[in-house]
Structures are given as structure tokens and as C-alpha cells.
C-alpha positions in Angstrom: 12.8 -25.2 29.9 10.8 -27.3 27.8 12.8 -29.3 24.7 11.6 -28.3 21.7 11.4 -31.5 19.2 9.1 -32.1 16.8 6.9 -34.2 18.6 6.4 -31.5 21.4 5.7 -29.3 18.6 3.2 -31.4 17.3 1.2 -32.7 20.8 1.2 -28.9 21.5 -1.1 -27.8 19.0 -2.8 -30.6 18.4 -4.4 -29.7 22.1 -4.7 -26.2 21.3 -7.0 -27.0 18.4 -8.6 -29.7 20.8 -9.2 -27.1 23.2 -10.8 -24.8 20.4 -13.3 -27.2 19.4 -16.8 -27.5 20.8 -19.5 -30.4 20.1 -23.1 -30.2 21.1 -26.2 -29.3 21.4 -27.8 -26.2 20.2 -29.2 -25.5 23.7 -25.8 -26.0 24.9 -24.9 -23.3 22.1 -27.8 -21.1 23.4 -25.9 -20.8 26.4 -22.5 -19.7 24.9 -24.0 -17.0 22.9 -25.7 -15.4 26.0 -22.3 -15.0 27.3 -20.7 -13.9 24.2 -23.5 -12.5 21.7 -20.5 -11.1 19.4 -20.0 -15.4 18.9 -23.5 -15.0 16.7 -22.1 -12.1 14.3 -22.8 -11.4 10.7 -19.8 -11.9 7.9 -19.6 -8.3 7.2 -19.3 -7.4 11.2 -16.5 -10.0 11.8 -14.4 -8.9 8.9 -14.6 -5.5 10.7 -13.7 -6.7 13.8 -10.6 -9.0 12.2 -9.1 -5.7 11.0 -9.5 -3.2 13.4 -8.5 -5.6 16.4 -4.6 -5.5 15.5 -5.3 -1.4 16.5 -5.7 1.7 14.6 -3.4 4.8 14.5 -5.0 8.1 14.1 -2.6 10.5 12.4 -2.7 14.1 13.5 -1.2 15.9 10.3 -0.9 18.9 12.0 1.9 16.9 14.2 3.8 15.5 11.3 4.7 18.4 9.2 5.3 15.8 5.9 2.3 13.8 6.3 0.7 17.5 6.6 1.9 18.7 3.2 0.7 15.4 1.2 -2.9 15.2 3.0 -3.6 18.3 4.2 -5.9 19.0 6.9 -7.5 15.0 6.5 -7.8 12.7 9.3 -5.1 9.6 8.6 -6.3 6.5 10.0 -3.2 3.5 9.9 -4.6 -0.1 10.5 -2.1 -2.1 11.5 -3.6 -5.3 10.1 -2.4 -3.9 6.8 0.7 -2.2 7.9 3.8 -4.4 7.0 2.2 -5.4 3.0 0.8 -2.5 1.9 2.2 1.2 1.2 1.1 4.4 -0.1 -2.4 3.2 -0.2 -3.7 4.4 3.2 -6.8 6.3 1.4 -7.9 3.2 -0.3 -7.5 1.1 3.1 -9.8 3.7 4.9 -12.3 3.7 2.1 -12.1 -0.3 2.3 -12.4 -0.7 6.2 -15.4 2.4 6.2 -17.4 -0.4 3.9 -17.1 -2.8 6.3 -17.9 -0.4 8.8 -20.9 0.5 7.5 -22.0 -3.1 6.1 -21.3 -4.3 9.8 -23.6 -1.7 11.5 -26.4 -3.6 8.8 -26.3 -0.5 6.5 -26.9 -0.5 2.9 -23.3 -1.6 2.5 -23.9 -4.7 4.1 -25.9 -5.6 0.3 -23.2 -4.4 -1.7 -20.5 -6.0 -3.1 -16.9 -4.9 -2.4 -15.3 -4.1 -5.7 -11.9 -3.0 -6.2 -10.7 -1.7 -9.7 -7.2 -0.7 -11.0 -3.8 -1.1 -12.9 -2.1 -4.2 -12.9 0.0 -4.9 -10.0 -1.7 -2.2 -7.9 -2.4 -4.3 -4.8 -6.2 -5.7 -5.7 -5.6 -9.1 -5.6 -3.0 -8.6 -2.6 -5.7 -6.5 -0.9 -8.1 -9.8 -1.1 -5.5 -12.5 -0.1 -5.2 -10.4 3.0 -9.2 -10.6 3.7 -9.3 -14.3 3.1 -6.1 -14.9 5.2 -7.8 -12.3 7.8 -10.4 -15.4 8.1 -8.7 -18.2 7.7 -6.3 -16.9 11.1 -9.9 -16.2 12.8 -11.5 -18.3 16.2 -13.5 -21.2 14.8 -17.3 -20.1 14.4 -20.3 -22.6 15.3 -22.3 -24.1 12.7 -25.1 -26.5 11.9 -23.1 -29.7 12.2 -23.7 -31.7 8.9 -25.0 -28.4 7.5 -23.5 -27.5 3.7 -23.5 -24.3 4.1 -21.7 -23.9 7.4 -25.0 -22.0 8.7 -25.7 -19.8 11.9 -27.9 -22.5 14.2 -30.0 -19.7 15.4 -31.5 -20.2 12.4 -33.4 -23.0 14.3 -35.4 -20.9 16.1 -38.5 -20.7 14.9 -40.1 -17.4 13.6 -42.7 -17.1 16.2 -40.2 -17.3 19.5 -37.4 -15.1 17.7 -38.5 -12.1 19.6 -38.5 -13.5 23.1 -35.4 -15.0 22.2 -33.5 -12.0 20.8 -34.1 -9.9 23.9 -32.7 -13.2 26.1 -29.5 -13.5 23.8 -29.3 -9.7 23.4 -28.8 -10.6 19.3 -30.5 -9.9 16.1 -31.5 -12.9 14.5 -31.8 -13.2 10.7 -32.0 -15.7 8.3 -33.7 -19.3 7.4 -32.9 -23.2 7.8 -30.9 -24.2 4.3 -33.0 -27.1 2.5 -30.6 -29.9 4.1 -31.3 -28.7 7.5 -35.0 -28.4 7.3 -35.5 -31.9 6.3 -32.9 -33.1 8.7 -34.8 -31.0 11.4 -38.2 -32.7 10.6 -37.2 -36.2 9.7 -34.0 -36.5 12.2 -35.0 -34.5 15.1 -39.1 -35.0 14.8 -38.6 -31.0 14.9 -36.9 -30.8 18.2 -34.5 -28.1 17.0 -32.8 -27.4 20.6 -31.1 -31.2 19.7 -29.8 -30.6 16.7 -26.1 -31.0 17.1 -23.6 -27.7 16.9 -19.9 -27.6 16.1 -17.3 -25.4 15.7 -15.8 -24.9 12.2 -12.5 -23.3 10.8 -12.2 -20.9 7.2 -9.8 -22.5 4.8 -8.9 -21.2 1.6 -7.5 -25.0 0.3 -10.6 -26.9 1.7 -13.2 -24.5 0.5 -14.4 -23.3 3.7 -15.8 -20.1 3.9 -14.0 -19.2 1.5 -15.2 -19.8 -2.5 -13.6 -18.1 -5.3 -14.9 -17.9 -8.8 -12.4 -16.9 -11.2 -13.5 -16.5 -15.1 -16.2 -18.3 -16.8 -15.9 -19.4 -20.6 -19.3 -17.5 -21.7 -20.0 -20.5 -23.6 -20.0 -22.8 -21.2 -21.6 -20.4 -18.1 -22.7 -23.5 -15.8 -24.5 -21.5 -12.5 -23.5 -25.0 -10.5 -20.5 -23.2 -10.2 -22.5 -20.4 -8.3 -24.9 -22.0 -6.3 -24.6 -26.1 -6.4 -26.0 -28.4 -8.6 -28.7 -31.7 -8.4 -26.9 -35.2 -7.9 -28.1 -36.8 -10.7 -26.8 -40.4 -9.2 -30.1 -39.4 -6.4 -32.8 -38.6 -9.0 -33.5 -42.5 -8.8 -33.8 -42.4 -5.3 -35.5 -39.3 -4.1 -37.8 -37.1 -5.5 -36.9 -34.2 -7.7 -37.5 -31.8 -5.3 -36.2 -33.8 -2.3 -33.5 -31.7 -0.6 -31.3 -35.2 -0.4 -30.7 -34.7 -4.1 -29.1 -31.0 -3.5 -25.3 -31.2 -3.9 -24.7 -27.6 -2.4 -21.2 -27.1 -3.1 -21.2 -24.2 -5.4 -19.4 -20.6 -4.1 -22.0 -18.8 -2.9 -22.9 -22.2 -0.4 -19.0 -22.4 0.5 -18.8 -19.0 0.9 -21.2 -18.3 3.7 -20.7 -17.1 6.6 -17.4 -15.8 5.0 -16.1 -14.7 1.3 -17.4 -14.9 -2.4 -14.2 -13.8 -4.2 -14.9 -12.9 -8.1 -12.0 -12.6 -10.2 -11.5 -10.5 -13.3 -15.6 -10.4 -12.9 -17.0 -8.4 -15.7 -14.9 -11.2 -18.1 -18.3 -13.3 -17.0 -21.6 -12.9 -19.1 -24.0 -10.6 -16.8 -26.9 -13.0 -17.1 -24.1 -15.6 -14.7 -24.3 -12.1 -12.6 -27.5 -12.1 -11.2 -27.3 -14.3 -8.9 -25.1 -11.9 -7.4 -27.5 -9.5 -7.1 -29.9 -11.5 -5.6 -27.4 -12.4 -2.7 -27.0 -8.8 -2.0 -30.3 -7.8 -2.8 -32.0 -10.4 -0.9 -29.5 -12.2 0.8 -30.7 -14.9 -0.6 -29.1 -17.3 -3.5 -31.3 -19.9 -5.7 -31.5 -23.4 -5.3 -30.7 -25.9 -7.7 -33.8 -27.6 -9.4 -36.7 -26.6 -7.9 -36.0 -25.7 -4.2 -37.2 -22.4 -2.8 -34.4 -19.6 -2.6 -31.6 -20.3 0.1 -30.2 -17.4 2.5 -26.8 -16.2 2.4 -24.9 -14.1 4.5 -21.3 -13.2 3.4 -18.6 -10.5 1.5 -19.1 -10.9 -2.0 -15.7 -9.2 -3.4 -14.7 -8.5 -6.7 -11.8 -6.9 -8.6 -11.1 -6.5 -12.6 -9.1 -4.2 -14.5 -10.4 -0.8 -15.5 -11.1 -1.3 -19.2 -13.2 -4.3 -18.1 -15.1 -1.9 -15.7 -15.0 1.0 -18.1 -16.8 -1.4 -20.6 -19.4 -2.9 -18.5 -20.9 0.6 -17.2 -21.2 1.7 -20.7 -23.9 -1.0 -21.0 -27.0 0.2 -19.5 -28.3 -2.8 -19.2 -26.1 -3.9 -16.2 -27.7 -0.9 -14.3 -29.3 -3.1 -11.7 -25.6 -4.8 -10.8 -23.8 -1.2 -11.2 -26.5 0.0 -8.2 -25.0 -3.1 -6.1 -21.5 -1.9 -6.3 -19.2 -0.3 -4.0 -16.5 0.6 -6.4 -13.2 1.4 -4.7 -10.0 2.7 -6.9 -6.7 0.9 -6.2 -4.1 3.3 -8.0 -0.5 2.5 -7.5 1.7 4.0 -5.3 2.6 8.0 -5.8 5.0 8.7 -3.2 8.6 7.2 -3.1 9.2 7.0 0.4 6.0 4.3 0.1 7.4 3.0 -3.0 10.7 2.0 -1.8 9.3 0.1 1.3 7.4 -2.1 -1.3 10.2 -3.4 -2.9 12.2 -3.5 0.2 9.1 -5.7 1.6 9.6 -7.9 -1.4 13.5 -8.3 -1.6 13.4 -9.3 2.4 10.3 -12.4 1.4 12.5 -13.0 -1.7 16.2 -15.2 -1.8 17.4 -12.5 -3.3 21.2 -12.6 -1.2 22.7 -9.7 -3.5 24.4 -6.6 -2.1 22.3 -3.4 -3.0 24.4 -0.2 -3.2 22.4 2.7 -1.4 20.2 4.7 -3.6 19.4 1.5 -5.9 16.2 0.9 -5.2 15.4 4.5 -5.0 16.3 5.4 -8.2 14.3 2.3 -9.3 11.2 3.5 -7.3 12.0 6.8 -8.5 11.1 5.4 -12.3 8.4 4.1 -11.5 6.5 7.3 -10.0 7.5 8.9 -13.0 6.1 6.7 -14.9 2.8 7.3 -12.9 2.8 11.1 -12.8 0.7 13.0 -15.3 2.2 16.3 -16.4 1.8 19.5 -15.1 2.8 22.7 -16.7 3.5 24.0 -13.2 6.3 22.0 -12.2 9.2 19.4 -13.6 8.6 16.1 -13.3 11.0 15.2 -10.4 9.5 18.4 -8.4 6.6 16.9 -8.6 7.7 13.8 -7.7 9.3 15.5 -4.2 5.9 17.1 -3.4 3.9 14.0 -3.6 6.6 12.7 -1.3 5.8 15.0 1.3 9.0 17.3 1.0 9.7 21.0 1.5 9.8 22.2 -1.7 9.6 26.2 -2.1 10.0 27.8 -5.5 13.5 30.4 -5.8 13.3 33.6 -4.4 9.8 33.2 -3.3 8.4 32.1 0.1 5.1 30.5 -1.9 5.3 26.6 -1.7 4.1 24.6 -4.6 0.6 23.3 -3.5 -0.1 19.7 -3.6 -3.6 19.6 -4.1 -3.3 22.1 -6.9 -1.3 19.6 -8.9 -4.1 16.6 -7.8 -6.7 18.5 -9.2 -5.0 18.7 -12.5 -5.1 15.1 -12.6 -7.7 13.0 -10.7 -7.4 9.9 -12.5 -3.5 9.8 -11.8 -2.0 6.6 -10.3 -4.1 4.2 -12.6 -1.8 4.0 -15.2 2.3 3.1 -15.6 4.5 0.9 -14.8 4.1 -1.9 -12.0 5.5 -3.0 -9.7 6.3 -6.8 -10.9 8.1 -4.8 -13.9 10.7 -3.0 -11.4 11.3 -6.1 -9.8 11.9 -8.0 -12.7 14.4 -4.7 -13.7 16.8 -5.7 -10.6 16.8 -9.5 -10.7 17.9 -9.0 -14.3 20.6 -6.3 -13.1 21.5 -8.7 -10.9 21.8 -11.8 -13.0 23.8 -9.3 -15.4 26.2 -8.4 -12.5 29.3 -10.6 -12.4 29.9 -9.1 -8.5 26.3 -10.4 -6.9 25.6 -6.7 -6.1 23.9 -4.3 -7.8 24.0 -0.2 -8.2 22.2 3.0 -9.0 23.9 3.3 -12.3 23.5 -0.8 -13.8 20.0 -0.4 -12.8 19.8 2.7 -14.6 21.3 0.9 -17.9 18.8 -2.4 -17.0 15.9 0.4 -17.0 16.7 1.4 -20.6 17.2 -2.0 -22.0 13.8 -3.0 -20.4 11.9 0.3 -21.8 13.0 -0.1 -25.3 11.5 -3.8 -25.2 8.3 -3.1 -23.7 4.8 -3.5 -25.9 3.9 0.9 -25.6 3.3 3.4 -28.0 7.0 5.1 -29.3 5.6 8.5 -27.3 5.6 7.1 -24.3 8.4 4.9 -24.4 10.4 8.0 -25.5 8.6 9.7 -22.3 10.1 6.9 -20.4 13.8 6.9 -21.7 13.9 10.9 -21.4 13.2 9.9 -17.4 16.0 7.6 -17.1 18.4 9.1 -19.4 17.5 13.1 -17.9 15.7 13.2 -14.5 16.7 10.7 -12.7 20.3 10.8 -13.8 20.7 14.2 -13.2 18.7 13.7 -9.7 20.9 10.8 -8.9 24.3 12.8 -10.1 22.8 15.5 -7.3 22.4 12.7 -4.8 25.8 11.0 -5.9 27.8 14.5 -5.4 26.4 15.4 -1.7 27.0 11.7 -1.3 30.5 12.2 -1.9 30.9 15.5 -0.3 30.2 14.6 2.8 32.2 11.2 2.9 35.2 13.5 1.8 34.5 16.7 4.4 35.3 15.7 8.1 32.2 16.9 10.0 29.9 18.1 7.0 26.8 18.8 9.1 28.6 21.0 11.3 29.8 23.1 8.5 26.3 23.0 6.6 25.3 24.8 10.0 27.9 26.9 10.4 27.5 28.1 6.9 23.9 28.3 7.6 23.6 30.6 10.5 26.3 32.9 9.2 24.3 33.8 6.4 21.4 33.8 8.3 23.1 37.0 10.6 24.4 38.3 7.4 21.4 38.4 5.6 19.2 39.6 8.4 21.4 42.3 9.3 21.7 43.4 5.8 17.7 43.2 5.5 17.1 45.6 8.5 20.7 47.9 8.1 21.8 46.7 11.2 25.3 45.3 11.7 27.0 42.5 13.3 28.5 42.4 16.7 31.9 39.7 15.9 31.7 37.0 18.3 35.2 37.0 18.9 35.9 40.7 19.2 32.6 42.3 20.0 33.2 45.3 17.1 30.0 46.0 14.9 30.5 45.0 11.7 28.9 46.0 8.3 26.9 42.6 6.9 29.8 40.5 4.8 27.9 40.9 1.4 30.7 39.1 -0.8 30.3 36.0 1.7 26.3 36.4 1.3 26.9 36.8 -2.6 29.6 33.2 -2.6 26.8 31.3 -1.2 23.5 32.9 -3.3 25.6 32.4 -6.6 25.1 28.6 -6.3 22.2 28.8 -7.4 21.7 31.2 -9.8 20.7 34.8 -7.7 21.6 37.6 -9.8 23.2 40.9 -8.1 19.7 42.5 -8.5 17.6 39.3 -7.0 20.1 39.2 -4.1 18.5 41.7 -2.0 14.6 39.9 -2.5 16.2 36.3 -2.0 17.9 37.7 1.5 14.4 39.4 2.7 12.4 36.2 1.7 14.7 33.8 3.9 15.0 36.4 6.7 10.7 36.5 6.4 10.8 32.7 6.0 13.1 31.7 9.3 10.7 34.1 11.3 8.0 32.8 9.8 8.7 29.0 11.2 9.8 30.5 14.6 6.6 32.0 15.2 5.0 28.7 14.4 7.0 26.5 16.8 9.4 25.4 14.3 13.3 24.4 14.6 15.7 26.2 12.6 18.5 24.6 11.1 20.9 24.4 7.0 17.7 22.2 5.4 14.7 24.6 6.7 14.4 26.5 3.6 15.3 24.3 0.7 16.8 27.0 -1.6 19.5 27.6 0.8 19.7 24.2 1.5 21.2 23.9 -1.7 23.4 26.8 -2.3 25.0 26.1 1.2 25.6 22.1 -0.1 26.3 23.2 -3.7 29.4 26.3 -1.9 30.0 22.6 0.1 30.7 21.2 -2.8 32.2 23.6 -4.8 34.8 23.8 -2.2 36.4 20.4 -2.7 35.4 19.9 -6.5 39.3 19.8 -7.2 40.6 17.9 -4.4 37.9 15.2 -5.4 38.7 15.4 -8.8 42.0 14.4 -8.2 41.4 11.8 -5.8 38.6 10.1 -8.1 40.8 10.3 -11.2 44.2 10.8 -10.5 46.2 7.1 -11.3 49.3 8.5 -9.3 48.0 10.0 -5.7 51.0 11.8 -3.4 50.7 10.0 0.0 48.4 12.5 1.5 45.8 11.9 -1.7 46.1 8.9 -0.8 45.5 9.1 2.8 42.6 11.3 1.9 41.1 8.6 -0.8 41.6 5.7 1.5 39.6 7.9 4.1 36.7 8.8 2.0 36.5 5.2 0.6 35.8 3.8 4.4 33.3 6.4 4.6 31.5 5.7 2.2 31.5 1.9 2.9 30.3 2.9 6.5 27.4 4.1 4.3 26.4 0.9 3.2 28.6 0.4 -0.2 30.8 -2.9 -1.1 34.7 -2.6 -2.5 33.2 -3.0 -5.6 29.8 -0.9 -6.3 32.1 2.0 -4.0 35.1 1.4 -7.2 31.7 1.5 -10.1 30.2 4.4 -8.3 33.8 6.3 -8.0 34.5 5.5 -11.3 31.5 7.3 -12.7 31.5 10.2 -10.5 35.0 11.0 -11.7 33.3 10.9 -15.6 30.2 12.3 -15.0 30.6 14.8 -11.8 32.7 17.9 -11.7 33.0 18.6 -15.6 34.0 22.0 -16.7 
């Protein structure tokens, strides 16, 4: 086996990129794009090609029962090129990659620009780093050597042979010679264009390759050099004004072709420093400086601002022409906590952040945050409507209706463009960390850190009062729910198996009771009447009166037929009602004993025994000595009161 040292290391990809590089003449390049045509590609077709490459996953919903009840019937298409930064976004991602779809099958996309628009922290800028990184881990593509704009050499051909040649190379060719290039051509070559030298060139963010990014212009000082070059004054003596020698093409739009034009925060520019933007998607075609004649350009112009700034700038009718050149694409945040927790898990693992993290931590933090994001409904509570938009079973009591998902979406289109970010959650647990004297950290100080961070931020008092009632209420009550089955089933030996037990029992109760039949004992084989104090011990749990009993019994029986008929599997969490009575009876049954055990200073050896057992459990289940001691601790003063 090879050693690996540094200088290895070193001589190895210094020949790879060696082996990458090409030098010649453009005949010589002729001949490489007749074997490859795709080598000759537009900017918009080979950001295309860059994402979908990695592979796309089709999603069947109708297969994923989850994914079925947050998007319905739609067609879910996963790209993997975005698949390990970005989550709970996949509708923005298709609406992105069906741009470049369209803009690289030269539709009217392809004179658009890309503009993304939403909260702060939603993903817009992230989206874009992941473009220009897209291209700057590309193949090398072959330019113009010499040329400042990096251009296509077919550009050499001239206008009259373009035809023949086209049908030769199998490729479209479009575009002009840039001012350099044309003089070089006449004065260098004598017009021999098939001489003009070729190489191949890389993107780079750093060296402005490809890549030019133009972030926010003070309106009183709106220089268009920055846009589209400028005239080297030190060459005025020594050329003619309208010499191309005196063109110092260096401005975005020149970097940027053949790859990005990235504008920041874009409506904080004047519009009049806009149009050239227009003309580069109108007429893929940028100005010159001084008094050349226009210049073509072929690249992604993207942008991304914040709503107001967008909200502002389309109340203008002036800016019509630029609003008709937009593709505007929404980036809300993140509405479904299964997606949310993977963020900051993605996050954490980039950060140094070395802490222990007691299970449920970043949950409840993600939790918060959706919250935050959710408008109000007046058809369900806040955290039910949080569990629907994370794809879970939720079925009103003593009714086999489901709460629809896309009745709750239409009372709120806009929703997921404002609340809190991400970066503010993030900054919540490094400061419950740096708070903790134990390096770890917990549901319950992040809970506290949340409430110390809401009462500082800049909102109005209604909302942060919103936003302390979801800390202090929901998501402590939700996490004491959470905490309890937590501790249940660390204290019950085989938990599942008695959740099932329970389960089908009442399941034969309830069914025989429904249709007056009875029940053959498994044991004995006599036929039994339908235990109706068992059915009532586990139906009281949650609330079923005497007189709602006998409804409750026929809507499970209807429901558990109704998923066998479809396929389904059968088991104590298929109907989430009894799911809840059959761990609240759980629960109920060692409320005492883990009283005791949680508070009791002086434990008997067998309470102790019992403690000691539970306590490994639980620390099987991902907690430390001392977040298991914290959590313990507050179970035994919040859980189990009278």
C-alpha cells in the first residue's frame, strides 16, 4: 500500500489537475466537442446537470403513509445534491431545480433571474452557497484563452458557417466575440479564428471566476463599473477611446459568465443600477464601458432579499419591467419538526460543540420554534397542529374523522415566513450550555434558556406573551407527556409487550361488545360476556363518559377494519386515541411505585433495586448520571401530582 505523506498527497493532485487541463487550438477544440457536444453547454443547462447528477428520489406518497398525510397526493422529488444541508424545504428545492429545468431546455426561464425571498435564517443565502460551490466542484470548461470574460470559443465561428457547423457538432451555437477577442482575432490571428488558442478554466468563488457577487450599493455612490467593467484611464493616452485595449472588463456580470451573478439584499440597490440586469436577461447582452457596442452574456443571475424589501419594491410600478424578469421563489422556514430537528443536528455535528445532549433537548427546542412559525387556527391547539404538519396520525376523540392538513394550510398561505430562526435556537443552547456547570444540557434548562431569551428579544409584548405561553404551557405540558411515557417504560420490564397485550384485549372486548357476540377464553375455551369494566378502566384515561363509551368502542372497531381492508398493520399506536388511554392505564399503574422511587430519600432494598434498574434504563436511552438525576428530580415535582 502506498504511504501516505504529504508529499504523496501533494504530487497526486497536482497530476490530476495536470491531467484535467487542456491547451490548444480551437480546431483542436472543434474536435473535442464533436465527441462531447454537452462540453459546449449553456450556464443555465450545466447548473441543471450539476444537481440532478448526484440522483433524484421520486417519492410515492401513497407508499409512505406520513409523507402521504403532509403532501397528499403530490409527486415528491428528493435531490440528493441538497440532501444532507437542507430540510423541510423539498417544495422550494423542486420549484428551484424546475427553473433550471426549464431555463436549460432555452425556455423563457433561461431570461429570468432566480430570486429567492424570505425570513431571516430561512436557507436563501445557504441555498446560493450551494449553487456557487455546485460550480466551483464542476469539470474545468474551455475558454477563449486570454479572453476576460472566460467566453465559449465557438463564438469564433463566424455567422455565415454557423449552420454548417451546428449540424457537424450537433450544438446550438449562440452568442458574439467580447470586444478583447475581436481585436485579438483581427490584429493577432490576421482573422484566422481556428488558431486562436483554447484552455480549460476552473469556477472559483475567491479568485472571481465565474462567479461575481454584488452585494449592496451605497445609492449615492451607484458606480455601474461594479456591474459591467470600467475604462483604464492609465490607456486613454495610449489607445483610442474606443479601442477595446482600454476595456478593463472586470465587473460581475464579465466575471460571472459562463457561471453566477449573485445579488445580495438586491432591491437595497437604486433600480436605475438594475437595468443592466434586465438587459442581461432580456438580451443576454450587458453594456460596455465607454463607447463599445453591447457585450453578450450567458449566466444565472440570482438574487435574494428579505420580504419587506420585495414587498416595497413591487408596490412601485415603475419597476414593472424588472418584476416581468423575475422568477420569485418563497423560502419559508421549516414547518415540520422531524425536518427541524435534523437542522440543528446538522449544525451541532459541523460545530465544536462536545456537550452531552439529554434526549428530547433539541426537540423541545425545535418544537419552539415551529410554534413560533404556526399561525393560529380555530380548529385545532397549537401543538396538534404542530403533529399534523409533522406528518402524524392524529384523529379527533370519539370520531374516526382525521384533522385535514390542507384544511389548516389554506387558512394560512403565507405561514412559514415569519418567527423565530434558526441562528436564534442555536444561540438558545450554546447559552444553555455555557450556563451548565456539567457540559450537558436538557429539555428543562433549555426550556428556562427559552424564557430568558424571549423576554429579551426586540417584539411587540403580544407576541412575546404568545411566545412565553408556548414555553411555559405547550411545550411543557407536551414534554411532561413525553417525560412520563419516558419513564414508564424505563420502569415497566417489557412495556411494548404489555401496550399490545392491552391493546388487542380491548380490541376483542370492544368488538364483541359492538356486534353482541362473546368471547371464546383462550385458556378455557367458555364464551364469555365482553369484560365492560376492563373496556371502561382503559376508555376512562381519557375522558369517555359512560354514555360516549359505546360510540368510542364502534368507532375503533370501524377504524381497525377500516386499515385492514386497506393493507394496513394493526398494532397499540394505530389509532391514536387508544394509543393514549392504553399508555396513560400504563401509567397510571405504576404512578405510586414511581413516586416513591423518584422521591422517596429512604428506599427499602427492593426500591432500591427497582430505582437502580430504571436509572440504567434510562441511561441506555441516551441520558448522563447527571441530566438522568435533573430530569428525575423534576419528574418527581412536576409528574404524578394529585
Amino acid at each position: 500500500m502506498e504511504k501516505r505523506d504529504f508529499s504523496t498527497i501533494i504530487r497526486k493532485d497536482r497530476e490530476e489537475h495536470k491531467s484535467k487541463k487542456f491547451e490548444g487550438t480551437f480546431l483542436e477544440y472543434l474536435d473535442i466537442v464533436k465527441e462531447n457536444p454537452e462540453i459546449a453547454m449553456l450556464a443555465h443547462q450545466r447548473m441543471y446537470k450539476l444537481i440532478t447528477e448526484p440522483g433524484v428520489t421520486v417519492i410515492r406518497t401513497d407508499e409512505n403513509p406520513r409523507l402521504r398525510r403532509i403532501y397528499g397526493n403530490d409527486v415528491i422529488k428528493k435531490y440528493k445534491f441538497f440532501d444532507d444541508e437542507f430540510f423541510g424545504i423539498d417544495k422550494t428545492i423542486m420549484k428551484i431545480v424546475r427553473y433550471f429545468h426549464s431555463a436549460a431546455m432555452a425556455g423563457e426561464e433561461a431570461r429570468q433571474v432566480l430570486y429567492l425571498v424570505g425570513p431571516v435564517g430561512a436557507g436563501k443565502s445557504s441555498l446560493m452557497e450551494a449553487l456557487k460551490r455546485a460550480l466551483e466542484m464542476s469539470p474545468p470548461i474551455y475558454a477563449l484563452k486570454g479572453c476576460p470574460m472566460r467566453e465559449e470559443p465557438l463564438h469564433l465561428v463566424p455567422k455565415h458557417l454557423r449552420k454548417e457547423f451546428e449540424e457537424i457538432l450537433n450544438v446550438k451555437i449562440e452568442g458574439d466575440l467580447c470586444p478583447v477577442c475581436r481585436y485579438r482575432l483581427k490584429n493577432e490571428f490576421n482573422g484566422e479564428y481556428e488558431k486562436f488558442p483554447v484552455q480549460t478554466v476552473d469556477f472559483s468563488i475567491r479568485s472571481r471566476k465565474g462567479i461575481g457577487v454584488v452585494p449592496p450599493v451605497d445609492p449615492n455612490n451607484q458606480d455601474t463599473s461594479v456591474l459591467i467593467g470600467s475604462v483604464d484611464i492609465s490607456k486613454i493616452d495610449l489607445y483610442p477611446e474606443d479601442d477595446p485595449r482600454v476595456l478593463s472588463l472586470n465587473g460581475a456580470f464579465n466575471v460571472g459568465n459562463r457561471g453566477i451573478v449573485e445579488f445580495i439584499e438586491v432591491f437595497k440597490n437604486e433600480t436605475e443600477y438594475l437595468h443592466t440586469m434586465i438587459t442581461a436577461t432580456q438580451e443576454k447582452s450587458i453594456p460596455s464601458p465607454g463607447k463599445g457596442s453591447m457585450i453578450y452574456f450567458d449566466g444565472i443571475i440570482l438574487a435574494h432579499s428579505n420580504e419587506a424589501e420585495w414587498n416595497k419594491f413591487k408596490a412601485d410600478h415603475t419597476n414593472e419591467a424588472i418584476l416581468d424578469r423575475i422568477v420569485k421563489i418563497e423560502v419559508p422556514y421549516c414547518l415540520e419538526l422531524n425536518e427541524e430537528i435534523k437542522i440543528y443536528e446538522k449544525i451541532l455535528k459541523k460545530s465544536k460543540f462536545d456537550a452531552h445532549i439529554a434526549p428530547h433537548t433539541i426537540e423541545i427546542a425545535s418544537m419552539f420554534a415551529i410554534l413560533t412559525r404556526l399561525a393560529p387556527s380555530n380548529k385545532v391547539d397549537p401543538i396538534t397542529k404542530l403533529k399534523i404538519y409533522n406528518g402524524e396520525e392524529v384523529i379527533e376523540k370519539g370520531m374516526t374523522r382525521k384533522v385535514d392538513i390542507f384544511e389548516l394550510k389554506e387558512e394560512a398561505p403565507r405561514e412559514g415566513m415569519t418567527g423565530i430562526s434558526t441562528r436564534f435556537i442555536m444561540k438558545v443552547l450554546d447559552t444553555a450550555l455555557s450556563e451548565s456547570d456539567h457540559n450537558c444540557i436538557n429539555p428543562i434548562s433549555v426550556m428556562e434558556t427559552l424564557v430568558k431569551s424571549v423576554k429579551e428579544l426586540a417584539i411587540g409584548d403580544e407576541e412575546r406573551e404568545r411566545y412565553l405561553r408556548f414555553v411555559q404551557d405547550s411545550i411543557r405540558k407536551e414534554y411532561n407527556k413525553i417525560l412520563e411515557k419516558e419513564i414508564t417504560k424505563a420502569f415497566i420490564h417489557g412495556y411494548k409487550e404489555q401496550a399490545e397485550s392491552l391493546f388487542n384485549n380491548y380490541l376483542d372486548h370492544a368488538e364483541a361488545f359492538v356486534n353482541k357476540t362473546k368471547i371464546k377464553d383462550r385458556n378455557t375455551g367458555e364464551e364469555l360476556e365482553p369484560d365492560e369494566k376492563f373496556l371502561r378502566s382503559i376508555e376512562e384515561q381519557i375522558g369517555i363518559t359512560d354514555t360516549a363509551a359505546k360510540g368510542f368502542r364502534a368507532d375503533v372497531t370501524a377504524y381497525m377494519f377500516y386499515v385492514l381492508r386497506n393493507g394496513g398493520k394493526l398494532d397499540f399506536s394505530s389509532y391514536e386515541p387508544l394509543k393514549e388511554a392504553i399508555e396513560k392505564k400504563l401509567t397510571a399503574s405504576v404512578k405510586e411505585l414511581s413516586r416513591v422511587i423518584t422521591q422517596a430519600k429512604v428506599r427499602d432494598k427492593e426500591q432500591s433495586e427497582k430505582y437502580d434498574t430504571m436509572v440504567e434504563e434510562m441511561k441506555k436511552n441516551g441520558y448522563c448520571d447527571h441530566c438522568c438525576n435533573v430530569i428525575l428530580k423534576y419528574a418527581a415535582n412536576n409528574l404524578w401530582k394529585d
